[in-house]
ROKOLDREN-543938 format. One record per atom (N, C-alpha, C, O, CB): x, y, z; residue in one letter. Coordinates in steps of 0.2 Angstrom, whole numbers, padded with zeros to 4 digits, always signed. Glycine has a CB too. Layout:
! ROKOLDREN-543938
XYZa;...
***
This chain:
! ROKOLDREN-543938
+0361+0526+0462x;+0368+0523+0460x;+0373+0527+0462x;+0373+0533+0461x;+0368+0521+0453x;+0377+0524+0465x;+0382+0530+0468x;+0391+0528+0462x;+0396+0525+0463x;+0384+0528+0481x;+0388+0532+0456x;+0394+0535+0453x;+0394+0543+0454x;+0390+0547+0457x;+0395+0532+0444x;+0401+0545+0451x;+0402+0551+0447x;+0405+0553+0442x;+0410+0551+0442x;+0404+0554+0448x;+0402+0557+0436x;+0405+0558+0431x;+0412+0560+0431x;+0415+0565+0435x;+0401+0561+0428x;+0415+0557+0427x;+0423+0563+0430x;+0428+0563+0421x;+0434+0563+0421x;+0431+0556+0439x;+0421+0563+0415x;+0425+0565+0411x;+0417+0568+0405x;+0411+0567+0407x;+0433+0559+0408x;+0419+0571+0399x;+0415+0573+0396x;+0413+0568+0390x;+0415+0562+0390x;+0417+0579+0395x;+0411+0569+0387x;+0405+0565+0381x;+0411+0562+0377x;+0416+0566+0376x;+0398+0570+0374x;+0411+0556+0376x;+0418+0549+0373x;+0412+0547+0366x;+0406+0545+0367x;+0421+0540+0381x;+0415+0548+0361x;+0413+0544+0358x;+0418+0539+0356x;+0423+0541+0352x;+0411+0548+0354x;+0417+0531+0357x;+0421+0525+0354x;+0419+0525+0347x;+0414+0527+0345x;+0420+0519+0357x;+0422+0523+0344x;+0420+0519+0335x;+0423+0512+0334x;+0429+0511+0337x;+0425+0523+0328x;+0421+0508+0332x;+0426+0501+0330x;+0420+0500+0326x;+0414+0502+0325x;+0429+0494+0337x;+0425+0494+0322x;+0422+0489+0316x;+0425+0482+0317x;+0428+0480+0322x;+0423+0491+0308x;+0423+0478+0312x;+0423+0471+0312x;+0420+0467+0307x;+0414+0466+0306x;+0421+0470+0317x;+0425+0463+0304x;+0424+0460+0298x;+0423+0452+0300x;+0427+0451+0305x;+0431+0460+0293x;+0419+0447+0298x;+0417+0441+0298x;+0428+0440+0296x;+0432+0444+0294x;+0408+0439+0290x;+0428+0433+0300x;+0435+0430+0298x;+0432+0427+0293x;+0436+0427+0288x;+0439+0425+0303x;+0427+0423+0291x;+0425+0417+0289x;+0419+0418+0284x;+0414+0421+0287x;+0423+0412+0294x;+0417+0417+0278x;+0411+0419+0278x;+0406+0416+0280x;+0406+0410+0278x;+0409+0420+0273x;+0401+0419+0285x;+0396+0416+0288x;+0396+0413+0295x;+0393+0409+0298x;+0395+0412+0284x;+0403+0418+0297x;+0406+0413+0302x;+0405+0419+0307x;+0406+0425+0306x;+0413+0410+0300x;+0402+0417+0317x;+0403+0420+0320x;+0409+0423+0323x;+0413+0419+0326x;+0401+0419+0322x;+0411+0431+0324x;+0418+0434+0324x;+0417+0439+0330x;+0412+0442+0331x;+0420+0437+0317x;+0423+0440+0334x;+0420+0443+0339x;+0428+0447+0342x;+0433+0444+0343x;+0415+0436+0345x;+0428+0454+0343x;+0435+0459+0343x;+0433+0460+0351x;+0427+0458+0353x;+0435+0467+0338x;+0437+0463+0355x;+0439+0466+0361x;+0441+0473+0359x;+0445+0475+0354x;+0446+0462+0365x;+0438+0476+0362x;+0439+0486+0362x;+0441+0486+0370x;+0437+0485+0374x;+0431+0493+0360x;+0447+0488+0371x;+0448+0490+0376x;+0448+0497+0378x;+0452+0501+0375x;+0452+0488+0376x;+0445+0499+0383x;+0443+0504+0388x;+0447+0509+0391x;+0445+0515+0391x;+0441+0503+0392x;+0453+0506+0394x;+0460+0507+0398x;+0455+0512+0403x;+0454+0518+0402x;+0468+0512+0393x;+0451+0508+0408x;+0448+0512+0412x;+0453+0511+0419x;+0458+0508+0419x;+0441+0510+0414x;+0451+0514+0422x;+0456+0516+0429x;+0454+0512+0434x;+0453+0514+0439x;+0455+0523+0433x;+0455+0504+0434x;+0449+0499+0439x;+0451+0501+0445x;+0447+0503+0449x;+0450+0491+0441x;+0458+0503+0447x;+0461+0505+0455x;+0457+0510+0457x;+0455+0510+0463x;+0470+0509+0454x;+0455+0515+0454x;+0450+0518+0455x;+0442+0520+0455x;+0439+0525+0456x;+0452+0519+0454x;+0442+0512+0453x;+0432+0510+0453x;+0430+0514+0446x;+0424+0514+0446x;+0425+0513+0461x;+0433+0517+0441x;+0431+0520+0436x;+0427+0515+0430x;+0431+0511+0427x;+0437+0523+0434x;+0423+0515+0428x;+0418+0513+0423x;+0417+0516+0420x;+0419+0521+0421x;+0412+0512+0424x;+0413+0516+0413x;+0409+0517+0407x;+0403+0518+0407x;+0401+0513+0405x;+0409+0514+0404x;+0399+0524+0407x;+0392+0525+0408x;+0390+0526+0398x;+0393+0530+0395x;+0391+0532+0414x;+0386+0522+0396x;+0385+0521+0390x;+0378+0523+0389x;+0373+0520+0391x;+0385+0514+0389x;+0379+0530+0384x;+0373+0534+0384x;+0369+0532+0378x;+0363+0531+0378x;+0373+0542+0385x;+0371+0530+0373x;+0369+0527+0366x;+0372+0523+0363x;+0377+0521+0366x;+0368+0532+0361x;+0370+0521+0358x;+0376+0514+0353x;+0373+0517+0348x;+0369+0522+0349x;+0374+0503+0354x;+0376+0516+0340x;+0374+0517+0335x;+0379+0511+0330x;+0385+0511+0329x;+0375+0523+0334x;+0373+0507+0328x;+0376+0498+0325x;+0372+0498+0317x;+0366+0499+0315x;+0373+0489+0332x;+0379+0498+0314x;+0377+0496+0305x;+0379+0491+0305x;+0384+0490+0307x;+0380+0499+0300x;+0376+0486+0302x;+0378+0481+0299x;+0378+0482+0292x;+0374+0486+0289x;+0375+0475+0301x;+0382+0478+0288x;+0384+0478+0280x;+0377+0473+0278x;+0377+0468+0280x;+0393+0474+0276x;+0373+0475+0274x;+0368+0473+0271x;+0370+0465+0268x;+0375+0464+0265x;+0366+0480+0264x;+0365+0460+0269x;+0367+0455+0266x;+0365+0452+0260x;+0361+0456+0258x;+0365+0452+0270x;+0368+0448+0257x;+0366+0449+0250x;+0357+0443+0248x;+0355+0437+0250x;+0375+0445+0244x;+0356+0447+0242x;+0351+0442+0241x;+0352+0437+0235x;+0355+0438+0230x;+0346+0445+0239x;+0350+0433+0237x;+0351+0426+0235x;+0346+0422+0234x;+0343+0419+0239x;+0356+0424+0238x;+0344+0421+0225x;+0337+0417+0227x;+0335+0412+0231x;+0338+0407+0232x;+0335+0416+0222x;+0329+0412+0232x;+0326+0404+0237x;+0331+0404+0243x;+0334+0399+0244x;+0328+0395+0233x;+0334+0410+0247x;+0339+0408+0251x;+0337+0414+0256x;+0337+0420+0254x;+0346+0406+0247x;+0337+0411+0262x;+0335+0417+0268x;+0344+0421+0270x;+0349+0417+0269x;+0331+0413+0279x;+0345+0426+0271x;+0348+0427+0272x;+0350+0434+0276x;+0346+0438+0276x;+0350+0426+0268x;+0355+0435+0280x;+0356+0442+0285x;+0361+0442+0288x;+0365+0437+0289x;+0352+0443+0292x;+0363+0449+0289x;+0372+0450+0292x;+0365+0453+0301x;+0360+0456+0301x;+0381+0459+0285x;+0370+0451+0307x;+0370+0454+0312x;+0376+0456+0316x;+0381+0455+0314x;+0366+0451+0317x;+0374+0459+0320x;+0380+0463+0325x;+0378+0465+0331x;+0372+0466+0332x;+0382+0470+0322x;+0382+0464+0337x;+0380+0465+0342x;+0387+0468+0348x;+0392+0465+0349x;+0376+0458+0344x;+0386+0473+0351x;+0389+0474+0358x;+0387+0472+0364x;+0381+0470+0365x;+0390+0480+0360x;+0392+0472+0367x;+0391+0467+0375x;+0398+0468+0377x;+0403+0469+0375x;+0389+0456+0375x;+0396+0467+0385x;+0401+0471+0391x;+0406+0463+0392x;+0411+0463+0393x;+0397+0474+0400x;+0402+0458+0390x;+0406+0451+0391x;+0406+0447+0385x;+0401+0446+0381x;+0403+0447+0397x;+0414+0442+0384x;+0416+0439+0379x;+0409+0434+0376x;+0406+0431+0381x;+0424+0435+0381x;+0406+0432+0371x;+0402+0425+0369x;+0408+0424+0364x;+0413+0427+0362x;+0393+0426+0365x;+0404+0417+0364x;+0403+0410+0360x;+0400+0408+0353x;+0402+0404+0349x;+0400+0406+0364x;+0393+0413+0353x;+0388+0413+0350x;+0386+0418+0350x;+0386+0422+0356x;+0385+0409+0352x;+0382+0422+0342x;+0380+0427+0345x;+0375+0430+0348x;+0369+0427+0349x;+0380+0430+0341x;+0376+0435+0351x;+0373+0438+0360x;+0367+0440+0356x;+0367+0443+0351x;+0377+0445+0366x;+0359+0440+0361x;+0353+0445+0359x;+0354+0447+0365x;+0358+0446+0369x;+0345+0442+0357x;+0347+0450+0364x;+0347+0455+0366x;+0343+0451+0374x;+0342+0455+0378x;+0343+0460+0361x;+0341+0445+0375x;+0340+0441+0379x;+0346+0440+0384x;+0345+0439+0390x;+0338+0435+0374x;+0354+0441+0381x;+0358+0440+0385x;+0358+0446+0390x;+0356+0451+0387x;+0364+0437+0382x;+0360+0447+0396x;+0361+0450+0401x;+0366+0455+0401x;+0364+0461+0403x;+0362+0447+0405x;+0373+0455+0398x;+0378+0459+0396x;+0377+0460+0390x;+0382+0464+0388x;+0384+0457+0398x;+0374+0459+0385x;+0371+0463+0379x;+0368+0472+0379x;+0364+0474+0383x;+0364+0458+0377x;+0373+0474+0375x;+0372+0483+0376x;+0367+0485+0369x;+0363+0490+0370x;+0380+0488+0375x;+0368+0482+0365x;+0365+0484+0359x;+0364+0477+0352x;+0368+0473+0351x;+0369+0490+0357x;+0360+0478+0349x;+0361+0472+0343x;+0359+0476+0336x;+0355+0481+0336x;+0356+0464+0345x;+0361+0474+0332x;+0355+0476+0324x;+0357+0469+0319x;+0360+0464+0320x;+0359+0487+0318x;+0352+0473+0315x;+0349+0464+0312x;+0348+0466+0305x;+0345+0471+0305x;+0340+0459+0316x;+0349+0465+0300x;+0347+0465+0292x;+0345+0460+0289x;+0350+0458+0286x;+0350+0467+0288x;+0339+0457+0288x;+0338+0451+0284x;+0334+0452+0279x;+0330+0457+0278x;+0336+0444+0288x;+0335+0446+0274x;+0330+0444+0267x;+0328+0439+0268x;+0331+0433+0268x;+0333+0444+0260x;+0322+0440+0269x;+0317+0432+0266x;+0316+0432+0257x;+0315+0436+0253x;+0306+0432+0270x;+0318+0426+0257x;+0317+0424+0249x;+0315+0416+0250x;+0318+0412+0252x;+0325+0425+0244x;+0307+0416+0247x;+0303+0408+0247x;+0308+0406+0239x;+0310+0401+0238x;+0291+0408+0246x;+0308+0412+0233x;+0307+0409+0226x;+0313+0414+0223x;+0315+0419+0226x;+0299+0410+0222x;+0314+0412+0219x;+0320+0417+0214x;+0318+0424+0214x;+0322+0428+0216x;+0320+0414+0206x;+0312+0426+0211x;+0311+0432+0211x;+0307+0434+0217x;+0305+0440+0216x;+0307+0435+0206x;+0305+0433+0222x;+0301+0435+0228x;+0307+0436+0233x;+0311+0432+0234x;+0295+0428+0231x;+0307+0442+0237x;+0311+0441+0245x;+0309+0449+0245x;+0309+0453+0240x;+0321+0437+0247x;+0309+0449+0253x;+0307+0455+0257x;+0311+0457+0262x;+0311+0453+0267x;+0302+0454+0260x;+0316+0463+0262x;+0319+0466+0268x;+0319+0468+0274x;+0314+0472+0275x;+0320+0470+0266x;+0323+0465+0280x;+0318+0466+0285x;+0325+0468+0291x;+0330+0465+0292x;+0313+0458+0288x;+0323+0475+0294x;+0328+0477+0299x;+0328+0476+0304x;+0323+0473+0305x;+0328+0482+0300x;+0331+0477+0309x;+0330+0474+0316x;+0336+0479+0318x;+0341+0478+0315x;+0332+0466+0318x;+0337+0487+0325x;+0340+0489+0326x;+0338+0491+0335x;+0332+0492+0337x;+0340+0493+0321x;+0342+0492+0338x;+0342+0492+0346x;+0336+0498+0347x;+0331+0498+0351x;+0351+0495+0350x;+0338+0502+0343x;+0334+0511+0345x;+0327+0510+0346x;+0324+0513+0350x;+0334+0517+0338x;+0323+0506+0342x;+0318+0503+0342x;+0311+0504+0347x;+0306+0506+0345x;+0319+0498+0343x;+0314+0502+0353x;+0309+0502+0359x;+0312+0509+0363x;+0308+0510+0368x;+0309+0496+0363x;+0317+0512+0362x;+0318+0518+0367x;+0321+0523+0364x;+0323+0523+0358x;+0323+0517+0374x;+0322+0530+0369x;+0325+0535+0365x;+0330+0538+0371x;+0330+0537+0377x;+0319+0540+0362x;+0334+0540+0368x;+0340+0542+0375x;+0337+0546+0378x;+0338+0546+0384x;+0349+0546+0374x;+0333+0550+0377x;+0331+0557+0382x;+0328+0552+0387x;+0330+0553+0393x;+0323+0564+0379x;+0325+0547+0387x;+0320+0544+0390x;+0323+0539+0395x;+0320+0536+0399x;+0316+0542+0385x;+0330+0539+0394x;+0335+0533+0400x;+0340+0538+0402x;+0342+0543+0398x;+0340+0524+0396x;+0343+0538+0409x;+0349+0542+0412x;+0356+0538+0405x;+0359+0541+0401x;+0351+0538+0423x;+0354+0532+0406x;+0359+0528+0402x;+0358+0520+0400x;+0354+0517+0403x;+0366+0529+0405x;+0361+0518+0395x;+0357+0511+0394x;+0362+0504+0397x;+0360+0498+0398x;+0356+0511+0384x;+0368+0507+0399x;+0372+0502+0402x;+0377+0504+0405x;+0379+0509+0404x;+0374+0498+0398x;+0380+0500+0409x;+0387+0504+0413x;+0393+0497+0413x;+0393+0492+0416x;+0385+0506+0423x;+0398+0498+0409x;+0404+0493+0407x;+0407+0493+0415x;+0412+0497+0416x;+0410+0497+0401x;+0405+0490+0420x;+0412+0491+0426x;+0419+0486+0422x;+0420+0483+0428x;+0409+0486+0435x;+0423+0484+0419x;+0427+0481+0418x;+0432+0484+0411x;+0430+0489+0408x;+0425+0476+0418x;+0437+0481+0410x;+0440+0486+0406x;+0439+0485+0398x;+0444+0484+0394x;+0449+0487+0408x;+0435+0484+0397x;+0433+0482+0389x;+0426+0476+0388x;+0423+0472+0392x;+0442+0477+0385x;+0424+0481+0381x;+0419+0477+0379x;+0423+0474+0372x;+0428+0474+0370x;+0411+0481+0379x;+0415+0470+0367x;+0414+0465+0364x;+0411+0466+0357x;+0405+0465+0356x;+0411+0460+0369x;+0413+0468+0354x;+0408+0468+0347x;+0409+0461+0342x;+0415+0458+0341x;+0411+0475+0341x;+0406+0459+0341x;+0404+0453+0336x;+0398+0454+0332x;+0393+0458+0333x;+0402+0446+0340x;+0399+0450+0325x;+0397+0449+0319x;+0395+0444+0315x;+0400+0442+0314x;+0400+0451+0317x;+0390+0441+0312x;+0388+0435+0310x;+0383+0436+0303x;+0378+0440+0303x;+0384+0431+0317x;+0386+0433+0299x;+0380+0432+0290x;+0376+0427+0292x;+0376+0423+0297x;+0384+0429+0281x;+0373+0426+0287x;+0368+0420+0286x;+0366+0419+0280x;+0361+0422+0278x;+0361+0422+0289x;+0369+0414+0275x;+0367+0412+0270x;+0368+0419+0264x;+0364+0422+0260x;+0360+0410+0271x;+0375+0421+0266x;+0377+0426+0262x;+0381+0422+0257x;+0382+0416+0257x;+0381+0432+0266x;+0385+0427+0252x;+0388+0424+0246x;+0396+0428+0249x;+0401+0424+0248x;+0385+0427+0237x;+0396+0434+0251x;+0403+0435+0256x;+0400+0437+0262x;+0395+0437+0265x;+0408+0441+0253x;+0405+0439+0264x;+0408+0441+0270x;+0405+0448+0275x;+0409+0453+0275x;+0416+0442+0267x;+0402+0448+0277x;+0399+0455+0282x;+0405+0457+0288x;+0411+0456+0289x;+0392+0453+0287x;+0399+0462+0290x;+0404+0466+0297x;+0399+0469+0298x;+0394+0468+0296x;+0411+0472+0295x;+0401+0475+0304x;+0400+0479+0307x;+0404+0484+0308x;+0410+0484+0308x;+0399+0477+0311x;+0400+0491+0309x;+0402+0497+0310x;+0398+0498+0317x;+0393+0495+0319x;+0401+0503+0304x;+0401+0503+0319x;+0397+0507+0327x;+0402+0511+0330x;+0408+0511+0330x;+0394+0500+0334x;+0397+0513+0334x;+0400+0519+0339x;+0397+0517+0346x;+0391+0514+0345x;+0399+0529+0336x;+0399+0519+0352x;+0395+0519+0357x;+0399+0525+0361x;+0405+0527+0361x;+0394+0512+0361x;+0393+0529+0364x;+0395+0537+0367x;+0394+0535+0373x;+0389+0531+0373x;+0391+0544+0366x;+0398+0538+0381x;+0396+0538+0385x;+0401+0544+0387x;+0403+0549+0384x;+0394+0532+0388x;+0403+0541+0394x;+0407+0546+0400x;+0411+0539+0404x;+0410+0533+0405x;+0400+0551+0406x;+0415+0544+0407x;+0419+0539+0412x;+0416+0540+0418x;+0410+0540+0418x;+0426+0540+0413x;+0418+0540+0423x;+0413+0540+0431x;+0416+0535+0436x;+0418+0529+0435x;+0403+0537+0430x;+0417+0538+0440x;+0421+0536+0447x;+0415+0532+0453x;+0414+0536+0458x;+0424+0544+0451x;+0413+0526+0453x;+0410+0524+0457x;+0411+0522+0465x;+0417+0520+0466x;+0409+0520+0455x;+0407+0522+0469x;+0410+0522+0477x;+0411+0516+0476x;+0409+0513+0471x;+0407+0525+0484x;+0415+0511+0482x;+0418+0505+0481x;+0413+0499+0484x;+0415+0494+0483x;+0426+0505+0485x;+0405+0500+0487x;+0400+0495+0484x;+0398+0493+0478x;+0399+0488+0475x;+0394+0497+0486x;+0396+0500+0476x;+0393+0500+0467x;+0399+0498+0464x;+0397+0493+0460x;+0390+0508+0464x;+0404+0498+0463x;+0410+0495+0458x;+0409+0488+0459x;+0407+0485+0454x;+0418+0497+0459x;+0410+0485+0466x;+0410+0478+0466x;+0406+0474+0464x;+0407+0468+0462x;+0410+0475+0469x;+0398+0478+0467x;+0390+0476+0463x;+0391+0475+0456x;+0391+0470+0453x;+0384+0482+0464x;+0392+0480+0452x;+0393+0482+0445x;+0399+0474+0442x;+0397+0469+0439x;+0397+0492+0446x;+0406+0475+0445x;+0410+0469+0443x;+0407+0463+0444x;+0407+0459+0440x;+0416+0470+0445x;+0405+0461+0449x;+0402+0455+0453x;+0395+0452+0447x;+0394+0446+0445x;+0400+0457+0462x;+0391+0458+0446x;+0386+0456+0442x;+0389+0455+0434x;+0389+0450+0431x;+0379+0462+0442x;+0392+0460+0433x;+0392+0459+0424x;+0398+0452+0424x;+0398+0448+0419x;+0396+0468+0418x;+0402+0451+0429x;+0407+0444+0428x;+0404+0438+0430x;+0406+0433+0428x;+0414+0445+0432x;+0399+0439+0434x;+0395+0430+0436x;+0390+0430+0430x;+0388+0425+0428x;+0390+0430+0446x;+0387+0434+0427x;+0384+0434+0420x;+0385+0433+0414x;+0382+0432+0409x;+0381+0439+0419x;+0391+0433+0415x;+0395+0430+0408x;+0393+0424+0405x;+0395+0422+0400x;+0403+0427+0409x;
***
């Protein structure tokens, strides 16, 4: 891949509150990358909290959260193409007293030592969104994602833009 790094370890933070309860919600973090100069986002980890969903008897319920390099509609898995990370908290509940807690977080199947990096933003901002499920209020999301900036030669930038914008 022909980038170059051309700054040191970035840590972003953002959050994000449901508008609606139960309703999918979705923010823009802008990057202010340098496009004139093919500059991108090399994304070495994510870290995604979601606010715990409530339990509620006889009733399934879960807050998720997810980053992605491009705007949705609906919220993104980890199935979608420009999906960077997702986490998941739910309760199953069959009966008033019965339900069982269940996590779902990106880290899961890898570890950072083990990838150069897990995604590369070529454009100037990504996507965090948020969705409940049979909650009684309102969720969100917290997260950070760490990477570097980096100067790509002017194939790889267009590759990089051309793929993550026709994948929308």
């Amino acid at each position: 891949m022909g980038f170059k790094k051309t700054s040191e370890l970035i840590a972003i933070s953002f959050g994000i509150d449901e508008s609606a309860l139960n309703t999918f919600t979705e923010d823009e973090v802008a990057l202010q990358l340098d496009i004139l100069n093919n500059e991108v986002f090399v994304v070495l980890a994510a870290d995604l909290n979601v606010k715990s969903p409530d339990m509620v008897s006889g009733t399934d319920s879960s807050s998720r959260g997810a980053v992605a390099s491009t705007s949705f509609t609906v919220m993104p898995n980890l199935s979608n193409t420009n999906t960077i990370a997702v986490a998941q908290e739910a309760i199953r509940s069959d009966a008033p007293t019965n339900g069982v807690a269940f996590t779902r977080e990106a880290s899961e199947s890898y570890a950072g030592n083990n990838l150069d990096y897990i995604a590369i933003i070529a454009t100037n901002n990504f996507f965090v969104s948020c969705q409940g499920s049979g909650n009684l209020g309102a969720k969100g999301l917290d997260g950070r994602l760490w990477g570097y900036r980096a100067r790509a030669d002017a194939s790889t930038y267009a590759a990089l833009v051309q793929s993550e914008v026709l994948s929308a």
